[in-house]
N, CA, C and O atoms as CSV, one atom per row, in Angstrom:
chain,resi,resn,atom,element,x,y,z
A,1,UNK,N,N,102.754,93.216,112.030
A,1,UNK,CA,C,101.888,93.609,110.940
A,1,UNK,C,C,102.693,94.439,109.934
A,1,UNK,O,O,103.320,95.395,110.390
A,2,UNK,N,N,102.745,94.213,108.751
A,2,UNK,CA,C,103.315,94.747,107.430
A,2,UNK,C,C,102.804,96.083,107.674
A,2,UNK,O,O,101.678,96.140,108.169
A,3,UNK,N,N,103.443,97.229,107.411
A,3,UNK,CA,C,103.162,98.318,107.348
A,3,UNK,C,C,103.956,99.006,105.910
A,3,UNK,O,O,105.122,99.393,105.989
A,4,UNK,N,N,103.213,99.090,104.693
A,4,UNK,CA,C,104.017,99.809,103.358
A,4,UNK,C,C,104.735,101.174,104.321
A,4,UNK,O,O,104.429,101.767,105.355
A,5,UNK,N,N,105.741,101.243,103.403
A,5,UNK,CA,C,106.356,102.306,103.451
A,5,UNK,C,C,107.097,103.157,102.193
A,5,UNK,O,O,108.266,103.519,102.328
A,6,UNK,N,N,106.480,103.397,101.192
A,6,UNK,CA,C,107.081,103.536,99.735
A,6,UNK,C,C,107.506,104.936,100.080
A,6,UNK,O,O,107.010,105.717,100.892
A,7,UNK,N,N,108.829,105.114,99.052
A,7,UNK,CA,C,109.568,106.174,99.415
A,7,UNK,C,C,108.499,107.648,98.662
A,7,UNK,O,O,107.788,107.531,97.664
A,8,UNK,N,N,108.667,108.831,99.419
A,8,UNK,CA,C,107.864,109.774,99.205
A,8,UNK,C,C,108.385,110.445,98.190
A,8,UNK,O,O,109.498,110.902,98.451
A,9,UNK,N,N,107.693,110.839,96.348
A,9,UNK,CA,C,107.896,111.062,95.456
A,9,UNK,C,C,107.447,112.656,95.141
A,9,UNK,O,O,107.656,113.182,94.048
A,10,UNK,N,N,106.715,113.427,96.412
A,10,UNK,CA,C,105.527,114.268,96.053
A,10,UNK,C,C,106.574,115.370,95.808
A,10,UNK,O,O,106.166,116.484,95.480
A,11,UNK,N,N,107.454,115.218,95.898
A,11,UNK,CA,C,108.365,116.404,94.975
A,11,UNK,C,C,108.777,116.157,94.185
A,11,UNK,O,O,109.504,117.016,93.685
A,12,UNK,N,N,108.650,114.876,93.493
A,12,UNK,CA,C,109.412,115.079,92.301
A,12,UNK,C,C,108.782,115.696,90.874
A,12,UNK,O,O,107.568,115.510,90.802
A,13,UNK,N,N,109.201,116.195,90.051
A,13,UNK,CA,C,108.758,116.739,89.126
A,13,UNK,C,C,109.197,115.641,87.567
A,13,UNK,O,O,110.369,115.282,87.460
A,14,UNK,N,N,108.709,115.437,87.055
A,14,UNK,CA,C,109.077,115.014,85.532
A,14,UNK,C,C,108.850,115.619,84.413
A,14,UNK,O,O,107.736,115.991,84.044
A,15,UNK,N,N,110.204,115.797,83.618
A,15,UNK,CA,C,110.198,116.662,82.487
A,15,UNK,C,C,108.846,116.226,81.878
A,15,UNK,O,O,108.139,115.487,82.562
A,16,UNK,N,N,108.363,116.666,80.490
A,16,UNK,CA,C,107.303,116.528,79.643
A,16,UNK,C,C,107.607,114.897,78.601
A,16,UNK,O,O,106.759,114.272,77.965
A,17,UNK,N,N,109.075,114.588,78.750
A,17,UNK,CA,C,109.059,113.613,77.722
A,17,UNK,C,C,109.447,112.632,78.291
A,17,UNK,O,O,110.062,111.784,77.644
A,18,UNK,N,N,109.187,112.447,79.760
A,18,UNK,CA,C,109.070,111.610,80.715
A,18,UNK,C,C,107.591,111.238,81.201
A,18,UNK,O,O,107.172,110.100,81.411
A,19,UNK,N,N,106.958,112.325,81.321
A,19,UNK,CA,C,105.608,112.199,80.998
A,19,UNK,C,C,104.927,111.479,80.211
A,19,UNK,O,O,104.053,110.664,80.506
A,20,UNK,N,N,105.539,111.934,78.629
A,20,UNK,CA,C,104.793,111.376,77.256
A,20,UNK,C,C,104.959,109.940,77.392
A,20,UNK,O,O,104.261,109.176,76.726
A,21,UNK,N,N,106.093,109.395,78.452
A,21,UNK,CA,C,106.533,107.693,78.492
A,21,UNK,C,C,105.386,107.038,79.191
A,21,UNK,O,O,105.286,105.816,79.076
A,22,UNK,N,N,104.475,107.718,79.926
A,22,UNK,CA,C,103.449,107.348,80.971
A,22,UNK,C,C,102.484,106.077,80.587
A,22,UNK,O,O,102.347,105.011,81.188
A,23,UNK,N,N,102.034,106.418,79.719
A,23,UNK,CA,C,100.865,106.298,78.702
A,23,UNK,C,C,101.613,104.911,78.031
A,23,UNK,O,O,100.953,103.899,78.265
A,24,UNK,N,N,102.640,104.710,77.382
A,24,UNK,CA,C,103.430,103.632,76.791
A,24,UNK,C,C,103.516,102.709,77.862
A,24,UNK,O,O,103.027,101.586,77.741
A,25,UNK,N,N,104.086,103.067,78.894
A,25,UNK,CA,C,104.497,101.968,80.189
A,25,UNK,C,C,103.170,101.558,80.465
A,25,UNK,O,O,103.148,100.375,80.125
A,26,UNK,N,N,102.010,101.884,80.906
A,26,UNK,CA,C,100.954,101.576,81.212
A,26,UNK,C,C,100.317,100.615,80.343
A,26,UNK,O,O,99.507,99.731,80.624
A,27,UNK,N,N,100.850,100.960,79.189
A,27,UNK,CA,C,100.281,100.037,77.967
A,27,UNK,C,C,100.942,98.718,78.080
A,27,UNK,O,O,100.458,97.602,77.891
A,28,UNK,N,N,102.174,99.070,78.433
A,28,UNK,CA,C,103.122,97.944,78.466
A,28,UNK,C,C,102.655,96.852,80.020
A,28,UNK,O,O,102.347,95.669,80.167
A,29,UNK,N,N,102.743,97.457,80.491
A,29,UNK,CA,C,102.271,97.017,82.099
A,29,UNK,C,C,100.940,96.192,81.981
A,29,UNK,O,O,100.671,95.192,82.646
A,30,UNK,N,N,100.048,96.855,80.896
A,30,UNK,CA,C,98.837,95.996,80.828
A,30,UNK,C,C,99.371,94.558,80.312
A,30,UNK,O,O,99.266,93.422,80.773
A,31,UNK,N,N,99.917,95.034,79.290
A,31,UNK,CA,C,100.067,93.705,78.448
A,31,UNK,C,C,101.016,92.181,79.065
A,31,UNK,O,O,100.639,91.048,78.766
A,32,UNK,N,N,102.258,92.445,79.942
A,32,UNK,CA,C,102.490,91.910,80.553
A,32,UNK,C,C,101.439,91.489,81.742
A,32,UNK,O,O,100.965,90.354,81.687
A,33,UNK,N,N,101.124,92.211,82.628
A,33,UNK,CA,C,99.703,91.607,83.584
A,33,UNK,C,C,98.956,90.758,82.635
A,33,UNK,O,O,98.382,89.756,83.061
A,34,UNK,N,N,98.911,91.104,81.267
A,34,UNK,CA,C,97.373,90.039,80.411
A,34,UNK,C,C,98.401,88.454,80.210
A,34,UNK,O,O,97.872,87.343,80.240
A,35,UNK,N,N,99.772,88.650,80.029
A,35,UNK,CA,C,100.450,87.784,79.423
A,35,UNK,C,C,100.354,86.205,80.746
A,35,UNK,O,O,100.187,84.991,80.625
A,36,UNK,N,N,100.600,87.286,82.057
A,36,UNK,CA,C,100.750,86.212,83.041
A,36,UNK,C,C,99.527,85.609,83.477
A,36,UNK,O,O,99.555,84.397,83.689
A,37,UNK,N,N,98.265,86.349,83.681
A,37,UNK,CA,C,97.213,85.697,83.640
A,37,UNK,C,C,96.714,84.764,82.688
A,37,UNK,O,O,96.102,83.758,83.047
A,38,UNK,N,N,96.995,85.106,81.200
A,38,UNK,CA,C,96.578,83.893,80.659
A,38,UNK,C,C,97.884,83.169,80.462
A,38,UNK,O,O,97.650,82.703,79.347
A,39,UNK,N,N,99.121,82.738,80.766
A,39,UNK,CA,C,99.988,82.078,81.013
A,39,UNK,C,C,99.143,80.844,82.234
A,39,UNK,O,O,99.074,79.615,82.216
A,40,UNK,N,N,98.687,81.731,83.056
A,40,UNK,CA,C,98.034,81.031,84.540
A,40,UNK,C,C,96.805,80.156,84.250
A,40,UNK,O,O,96.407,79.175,84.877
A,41,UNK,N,N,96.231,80.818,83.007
A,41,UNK,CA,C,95.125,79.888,82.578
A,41,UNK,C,C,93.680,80.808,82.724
A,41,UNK,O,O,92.480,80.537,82.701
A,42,UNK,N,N,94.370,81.852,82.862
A,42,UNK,CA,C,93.147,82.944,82.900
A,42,UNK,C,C,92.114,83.099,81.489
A,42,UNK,O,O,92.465,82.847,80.337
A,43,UNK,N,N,90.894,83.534,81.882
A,43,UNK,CA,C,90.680,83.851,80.049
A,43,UNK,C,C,89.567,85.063,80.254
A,43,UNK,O,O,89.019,85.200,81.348
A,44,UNK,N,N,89.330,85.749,79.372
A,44,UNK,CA,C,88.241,86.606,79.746
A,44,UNK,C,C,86.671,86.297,79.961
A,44,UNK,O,O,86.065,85.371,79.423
A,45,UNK,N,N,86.206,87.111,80.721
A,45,UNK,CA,C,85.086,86.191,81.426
A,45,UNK,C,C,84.504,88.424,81.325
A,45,UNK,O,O,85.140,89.476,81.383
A,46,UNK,N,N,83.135,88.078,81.172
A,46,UNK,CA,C,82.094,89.454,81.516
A,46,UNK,C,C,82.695,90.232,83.476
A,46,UNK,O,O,83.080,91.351,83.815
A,47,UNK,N,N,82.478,88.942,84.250
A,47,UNK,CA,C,82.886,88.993,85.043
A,47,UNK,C,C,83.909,88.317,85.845
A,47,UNK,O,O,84.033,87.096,85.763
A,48,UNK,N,N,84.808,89.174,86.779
A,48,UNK,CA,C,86.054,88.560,87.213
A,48,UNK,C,C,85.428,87.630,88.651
A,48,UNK,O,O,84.796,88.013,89.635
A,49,UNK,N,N,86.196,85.552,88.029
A,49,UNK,CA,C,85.774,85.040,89.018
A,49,UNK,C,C,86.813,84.360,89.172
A,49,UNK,O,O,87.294,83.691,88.256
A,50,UNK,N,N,87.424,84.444,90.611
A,50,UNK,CA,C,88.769,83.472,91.061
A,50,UNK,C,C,89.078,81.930,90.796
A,50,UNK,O,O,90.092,81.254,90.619
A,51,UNK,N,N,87.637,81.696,90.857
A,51,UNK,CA,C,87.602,80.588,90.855
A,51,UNK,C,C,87.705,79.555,89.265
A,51,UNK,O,O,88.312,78.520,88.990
A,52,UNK,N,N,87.033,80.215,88.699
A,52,UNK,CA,C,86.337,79.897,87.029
A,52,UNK,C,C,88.083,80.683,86.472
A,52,UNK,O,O,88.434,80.214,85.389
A,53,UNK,N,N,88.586,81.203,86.767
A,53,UNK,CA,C,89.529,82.289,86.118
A,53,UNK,C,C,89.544,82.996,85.176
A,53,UNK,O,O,90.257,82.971,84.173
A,54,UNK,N,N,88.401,83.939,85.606
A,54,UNK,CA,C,87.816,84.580,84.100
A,54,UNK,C,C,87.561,86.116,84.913
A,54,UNK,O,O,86.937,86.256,85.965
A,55,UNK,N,N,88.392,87.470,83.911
A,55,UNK,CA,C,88.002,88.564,84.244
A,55,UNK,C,C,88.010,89.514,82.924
A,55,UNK,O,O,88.905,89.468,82.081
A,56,UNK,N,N,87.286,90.071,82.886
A,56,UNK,CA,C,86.796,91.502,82.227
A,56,UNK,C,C,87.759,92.337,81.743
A,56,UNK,O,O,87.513,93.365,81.112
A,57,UNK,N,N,89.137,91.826,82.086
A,57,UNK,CA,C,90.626,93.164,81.352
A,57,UNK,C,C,91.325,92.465,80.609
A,57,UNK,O,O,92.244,93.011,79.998
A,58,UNK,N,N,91.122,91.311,80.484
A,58,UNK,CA,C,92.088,90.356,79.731
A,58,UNK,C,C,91.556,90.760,77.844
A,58,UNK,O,O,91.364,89.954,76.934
A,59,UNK,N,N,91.449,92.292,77.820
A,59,UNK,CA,C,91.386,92.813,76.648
A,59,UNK,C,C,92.428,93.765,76.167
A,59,UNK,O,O,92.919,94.529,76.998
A,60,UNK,N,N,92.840,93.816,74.876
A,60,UNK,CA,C,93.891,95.196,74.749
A,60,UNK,C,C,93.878,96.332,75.285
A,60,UNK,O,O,92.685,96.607,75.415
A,61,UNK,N,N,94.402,97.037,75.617
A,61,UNK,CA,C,94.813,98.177,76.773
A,61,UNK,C,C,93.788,98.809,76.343
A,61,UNK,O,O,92.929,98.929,77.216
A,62,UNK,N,N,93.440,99.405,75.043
A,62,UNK,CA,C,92.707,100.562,74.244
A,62,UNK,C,C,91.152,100.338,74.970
A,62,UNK,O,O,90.299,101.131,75.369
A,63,UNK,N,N,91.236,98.987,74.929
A,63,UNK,CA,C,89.643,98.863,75.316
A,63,UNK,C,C,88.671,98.636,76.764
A,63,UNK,O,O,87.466,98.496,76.972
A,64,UNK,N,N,90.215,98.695,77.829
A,64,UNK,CA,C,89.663,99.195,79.300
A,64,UNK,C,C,89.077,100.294,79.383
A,64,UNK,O,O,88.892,101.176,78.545
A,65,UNK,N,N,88.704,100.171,80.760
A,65,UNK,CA,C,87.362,101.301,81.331
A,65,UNK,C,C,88.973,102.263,81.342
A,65,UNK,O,O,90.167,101.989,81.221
A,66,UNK,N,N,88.253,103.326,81.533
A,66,UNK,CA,C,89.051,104.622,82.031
A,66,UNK,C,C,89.838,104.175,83.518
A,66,UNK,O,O,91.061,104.187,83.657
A,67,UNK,N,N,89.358,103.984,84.037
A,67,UNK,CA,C,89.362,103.238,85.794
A,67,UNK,C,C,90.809,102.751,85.853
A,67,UNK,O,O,91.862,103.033,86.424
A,68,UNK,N,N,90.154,101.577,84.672
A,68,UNK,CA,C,91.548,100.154,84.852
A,68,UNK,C,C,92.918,101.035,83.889
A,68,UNK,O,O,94.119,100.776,83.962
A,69,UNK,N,N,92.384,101.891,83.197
A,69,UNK,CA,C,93.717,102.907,82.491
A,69,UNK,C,C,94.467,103.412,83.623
A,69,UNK,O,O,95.694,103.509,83.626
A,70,UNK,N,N,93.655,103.753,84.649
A,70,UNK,CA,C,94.060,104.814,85.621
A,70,UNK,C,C,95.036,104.065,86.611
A,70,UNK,O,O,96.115,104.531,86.979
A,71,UNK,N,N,94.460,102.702,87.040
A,71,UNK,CA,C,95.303,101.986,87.463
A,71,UNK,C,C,97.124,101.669,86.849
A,71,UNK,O,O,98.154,101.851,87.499
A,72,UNK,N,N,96.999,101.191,85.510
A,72,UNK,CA,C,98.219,101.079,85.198
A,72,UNK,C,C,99.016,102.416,84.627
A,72,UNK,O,O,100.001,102.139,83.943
A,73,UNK,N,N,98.722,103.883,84.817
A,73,UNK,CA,C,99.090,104.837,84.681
A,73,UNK,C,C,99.962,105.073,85.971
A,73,UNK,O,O,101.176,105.084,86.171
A,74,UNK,N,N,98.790,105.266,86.808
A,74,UNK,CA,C,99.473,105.207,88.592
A,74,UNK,C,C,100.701,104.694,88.389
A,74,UNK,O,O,101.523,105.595,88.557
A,75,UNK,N,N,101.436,103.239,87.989
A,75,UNK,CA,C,102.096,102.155,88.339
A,75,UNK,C,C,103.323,103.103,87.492
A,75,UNK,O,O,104.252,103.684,88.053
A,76,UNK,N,N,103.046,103.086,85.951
A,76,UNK,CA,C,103.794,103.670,85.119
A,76,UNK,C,C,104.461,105.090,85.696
A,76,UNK,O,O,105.655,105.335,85.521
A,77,UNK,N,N,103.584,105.974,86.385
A,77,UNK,CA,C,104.076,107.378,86.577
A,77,UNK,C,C,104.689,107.478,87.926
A,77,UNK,O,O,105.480,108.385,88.187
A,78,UNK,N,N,104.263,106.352,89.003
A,78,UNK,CA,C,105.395,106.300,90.423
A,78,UNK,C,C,106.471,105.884,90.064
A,78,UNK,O,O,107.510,106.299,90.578
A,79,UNK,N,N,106.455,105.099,89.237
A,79,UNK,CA,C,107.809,104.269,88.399
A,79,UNK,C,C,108.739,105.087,88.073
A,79,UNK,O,O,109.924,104.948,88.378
A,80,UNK,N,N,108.207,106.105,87.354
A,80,UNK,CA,C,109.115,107.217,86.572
A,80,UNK,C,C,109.858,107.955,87.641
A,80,UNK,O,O,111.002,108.350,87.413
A,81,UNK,N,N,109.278,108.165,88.790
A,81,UNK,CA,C,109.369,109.417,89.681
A,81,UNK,C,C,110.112,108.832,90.614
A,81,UNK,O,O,110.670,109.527,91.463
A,82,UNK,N,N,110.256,107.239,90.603
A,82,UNK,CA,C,111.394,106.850,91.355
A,82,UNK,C,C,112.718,106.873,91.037
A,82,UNK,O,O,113.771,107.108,91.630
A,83,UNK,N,N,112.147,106.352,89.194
A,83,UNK,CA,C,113.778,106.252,88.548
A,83,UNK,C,C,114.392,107.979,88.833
A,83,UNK,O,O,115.481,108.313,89.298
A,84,UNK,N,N,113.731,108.485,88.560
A,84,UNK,CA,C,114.110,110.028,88.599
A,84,UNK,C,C,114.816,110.665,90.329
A,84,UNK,O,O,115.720,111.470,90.553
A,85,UNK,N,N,113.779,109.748,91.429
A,85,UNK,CA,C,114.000,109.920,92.352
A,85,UNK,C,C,115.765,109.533,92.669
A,85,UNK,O,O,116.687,110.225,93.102
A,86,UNK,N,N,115.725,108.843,92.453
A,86,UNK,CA,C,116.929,107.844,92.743
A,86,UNK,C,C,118.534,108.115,92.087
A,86,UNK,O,O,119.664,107.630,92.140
A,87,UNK,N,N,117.884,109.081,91.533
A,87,UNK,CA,C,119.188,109.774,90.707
A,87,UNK,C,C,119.461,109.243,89.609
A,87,UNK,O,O,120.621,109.512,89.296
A,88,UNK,N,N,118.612,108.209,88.395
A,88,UNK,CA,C,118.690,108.143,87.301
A,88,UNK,C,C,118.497,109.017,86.401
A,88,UNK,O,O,117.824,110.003,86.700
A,89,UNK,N,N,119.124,108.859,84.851
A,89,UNK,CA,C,118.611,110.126,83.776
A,89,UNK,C,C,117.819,108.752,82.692
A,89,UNK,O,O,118.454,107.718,82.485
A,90,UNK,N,N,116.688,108.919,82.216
A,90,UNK,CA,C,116.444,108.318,80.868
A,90,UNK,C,C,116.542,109.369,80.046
A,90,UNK,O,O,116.201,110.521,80.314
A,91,UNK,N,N,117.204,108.811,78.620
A,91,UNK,CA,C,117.172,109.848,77.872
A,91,UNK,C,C,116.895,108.725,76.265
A,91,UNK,O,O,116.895,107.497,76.172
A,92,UNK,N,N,116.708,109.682,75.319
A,92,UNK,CA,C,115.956,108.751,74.579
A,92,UNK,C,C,117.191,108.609,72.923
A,92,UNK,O,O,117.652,109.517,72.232
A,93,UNK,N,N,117.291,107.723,72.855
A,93,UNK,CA,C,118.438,107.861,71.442
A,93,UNK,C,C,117.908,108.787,70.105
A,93,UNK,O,O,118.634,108.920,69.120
């Protein structure tokens, strides 16, 4: 049985303008997730059905629930805290 094991981040800290990147990646993250679903033949639908291939996010980032923000924030801000983890620097030109 698969058991995750993602490396433990709860110390890491991120400067403030690593932070401010959060919010961008998430945006970005949406838009790629929207790109491959409707690549797949997805389209927006009120409600998400596997079958019909129709769900409720296949809208610009701005106009998700808070929820589905929260989701691709999560993704964006473990992201950061790995690169950081791992002994990378981003720095910005």
């Amino acid at each position: 049985m698969y058991e995750p094991k993602p490396i433990d981040l709860s110390g890491v800290e991120l400067p403030q303008e690593l932070l401010d990147l959060t919010e961008k990646i998430a945006e970005n993250v949406h838009e790629n997730w929207s790109a491959g679903r409707i690549k797949d033949g997805w389209v927006y639908g009120e409600e998400r059905d596997d079958e019909k291939k129709t769900t409720p996010c296949l809208v610009p980032y701005s106009q998700l629930t808070e929820e589905e923000k929260e989701f691709d924030r999560v993704t964006a801000f473990e992201t950061l805290k790995l690169i950081v983890a791992l002994g990378y620097k981003i720095e910005k030109k």
